[in-house]
N, C-alpha and C positions, 0 to 999 in steps of 0.2 A: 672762662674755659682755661684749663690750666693745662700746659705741654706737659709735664713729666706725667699727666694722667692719661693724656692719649700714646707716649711712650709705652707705659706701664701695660696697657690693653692689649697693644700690639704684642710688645714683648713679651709677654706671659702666654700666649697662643702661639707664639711662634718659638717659645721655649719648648713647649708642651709637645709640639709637633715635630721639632727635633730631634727630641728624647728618644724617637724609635730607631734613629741611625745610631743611637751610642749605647742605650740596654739592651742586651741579647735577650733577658730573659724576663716576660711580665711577671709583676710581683703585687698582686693580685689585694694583698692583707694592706699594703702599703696605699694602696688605691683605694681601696674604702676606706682608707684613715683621714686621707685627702679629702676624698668626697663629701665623710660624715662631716667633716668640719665646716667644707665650706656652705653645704647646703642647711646645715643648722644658723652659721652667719649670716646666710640670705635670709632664711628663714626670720631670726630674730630681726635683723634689719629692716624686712617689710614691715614686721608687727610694729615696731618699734617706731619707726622712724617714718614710713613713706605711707604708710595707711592713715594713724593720726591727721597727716597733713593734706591730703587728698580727699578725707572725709571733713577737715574744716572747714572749707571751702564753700561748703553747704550744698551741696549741686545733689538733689535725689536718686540721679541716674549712676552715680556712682556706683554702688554694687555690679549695678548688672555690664560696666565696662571691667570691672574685675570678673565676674564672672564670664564674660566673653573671652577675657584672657586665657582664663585657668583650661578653657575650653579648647582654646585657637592653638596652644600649647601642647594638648591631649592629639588634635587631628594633627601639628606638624609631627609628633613621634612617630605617626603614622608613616612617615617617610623618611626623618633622622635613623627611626630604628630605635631609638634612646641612647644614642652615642651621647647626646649631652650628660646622658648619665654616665659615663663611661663604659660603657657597653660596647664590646665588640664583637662583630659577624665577620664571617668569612660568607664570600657569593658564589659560585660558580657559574660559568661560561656568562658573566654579566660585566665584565670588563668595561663596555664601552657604555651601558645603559645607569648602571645603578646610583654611580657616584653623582648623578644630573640630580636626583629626588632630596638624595642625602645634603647636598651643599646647598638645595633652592632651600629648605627648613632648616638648615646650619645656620646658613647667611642669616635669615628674618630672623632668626631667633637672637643671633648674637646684637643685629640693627637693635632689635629694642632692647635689651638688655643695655645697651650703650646710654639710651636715651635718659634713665630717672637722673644722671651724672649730671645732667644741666642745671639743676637745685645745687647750689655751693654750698650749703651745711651738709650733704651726703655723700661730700668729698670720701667718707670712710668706705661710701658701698662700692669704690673700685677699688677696695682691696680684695674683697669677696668675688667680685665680679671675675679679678684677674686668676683667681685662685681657682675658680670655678672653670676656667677655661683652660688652666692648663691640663688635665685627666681628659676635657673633652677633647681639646686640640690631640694629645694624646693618640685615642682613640681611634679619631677619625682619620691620622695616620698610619696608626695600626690594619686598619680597616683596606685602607688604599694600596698600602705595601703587600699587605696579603692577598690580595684580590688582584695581583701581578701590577698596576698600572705604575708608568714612566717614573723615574724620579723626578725629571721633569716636570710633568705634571702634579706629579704631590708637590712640590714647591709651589706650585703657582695655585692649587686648592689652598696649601696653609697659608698665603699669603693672601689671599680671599677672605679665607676666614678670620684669617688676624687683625683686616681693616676694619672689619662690620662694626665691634662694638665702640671703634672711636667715631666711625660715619653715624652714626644712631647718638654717639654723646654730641656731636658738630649741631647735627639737625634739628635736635632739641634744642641746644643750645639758642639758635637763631631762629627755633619759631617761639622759645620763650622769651626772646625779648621785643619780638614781636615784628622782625627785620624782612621776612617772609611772607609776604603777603599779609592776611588777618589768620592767621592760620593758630594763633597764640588763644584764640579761644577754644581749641582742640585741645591743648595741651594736656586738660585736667583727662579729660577723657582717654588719653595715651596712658597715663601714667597708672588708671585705672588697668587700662590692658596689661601693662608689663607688671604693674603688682599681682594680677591672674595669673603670669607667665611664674614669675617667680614664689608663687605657693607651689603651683603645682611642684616646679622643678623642685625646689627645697624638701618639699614632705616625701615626694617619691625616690629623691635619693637616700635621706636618710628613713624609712622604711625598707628598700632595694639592697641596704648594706645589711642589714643584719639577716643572719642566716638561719633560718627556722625558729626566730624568735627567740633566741635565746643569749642570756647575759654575755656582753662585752666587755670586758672593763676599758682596752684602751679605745673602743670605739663610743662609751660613756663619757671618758673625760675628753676625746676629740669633740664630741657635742657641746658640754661643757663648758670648752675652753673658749669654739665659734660663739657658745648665746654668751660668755661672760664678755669679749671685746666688744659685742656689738652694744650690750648694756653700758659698756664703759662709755664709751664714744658717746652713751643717749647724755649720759649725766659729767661727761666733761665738755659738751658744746654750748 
């Protein structure tokens, strides 16, 4: 488990979420250039990197723990909203109720997202990961500022959410080495669920970016550019 990677996790979520005290104004084209990237990177990096290895293992149930994912992913937006995708609402008169739904499937979502980190050859997927949280972290400050709630308390929400995906890289980390109880013959099964989480996320944001289907060019080479590093990374490790 490497420290500048749980630095890196934090930091990039809690960059993300500062960003709303220092832009007056959202910038909307620049956010889906972000988005496209990074969910094309995840994207590649599942196909690439974390499926391969999860299907080598031999275990038949595999599919249907990605499938459970892609699922478990689909009902938390139910309650995110899809702020993971950078999506922002405005509530009214829900000050004190809403932000409770939004942070319980922020949090889970970000815990496992942390978790595939404990494999040391996919040292690269925290670069996507971090990239990927900062438009959410973003958001879901966007979200809280507008919706009146304390600065106070949006600190203490980004700071929440800024821990989850290094507490999810910790946890794996120590049930895959098996320090945790027997809990290490779960593992393959997790990593199932979070490869479901991360299709879904990855195809819905880059779908969500383009605007009535039609050509982008700088949101074609933001795509691009995510599936060519994460190629890179397959055939330099």
């Amino acid at each position: 488990m490497e420290i500048w990677e749980l630095i890196l996790l934090f930091g990039s979520s809690m960059l993300g979420g500062l960003c709303i005290f220092l832009l007056k104004k959202d910038n909307n084209d620049r956010l889906k250039l972000v988005l496209s990237f990074s969910g094309a990177y995840l994207f590649a990096i599942t196909i690439l990197h974390l499926m391969p290895d999860v299907y080598h293992s031999g275990n038949p149930k595999i599919g249907l723990y990605i499938l459970g994912g892609f699922l478990l992913q689909i009902l938390m937006e139910q309650f995110s909203e899809g702020i993971e995708h950078g999506h922002i609402h405005q509530h009214k008169n829900q000050q004190f109720v809403f932000p409770l739904g939004i942070m319980a499937s922020l949090c889970l979502h970000a815990f496992l997202e942390g978790m595939p980190l404990a494999q040391k050859k996919h040292n690269e997927l925290v670069f996507g990961i971090a990239l990927h949280h900062i438009p959410a972290a973003f958001a879901l400050g966007s979200v809280l500022l507008k919706n009146k709630i304390k600065i106070s308390r949006i600190f203490l929400f980004l700071i929440l959410f800024a821990t989850m995906s290094p507490m999810g890289y910790w946890l794996s980390f120590e049930i895959g080495r098996g320090s945790i109880g027997h809990m290490d013959a779960y593992f393959e099964g997790i990593m199932g669920v979070v490869i479901g989480i991360f299709l879904q996320i990855s195809t819905t944001i880059l779908f969500e970016s383009s605007v009535d289907h039609k050509f982008n060019l700088k949101k074609m080479i933001a795509v691009l550019l995510g599936t060519s590093i994460a190629m890179a990374g397959l055939y330099f490790n």
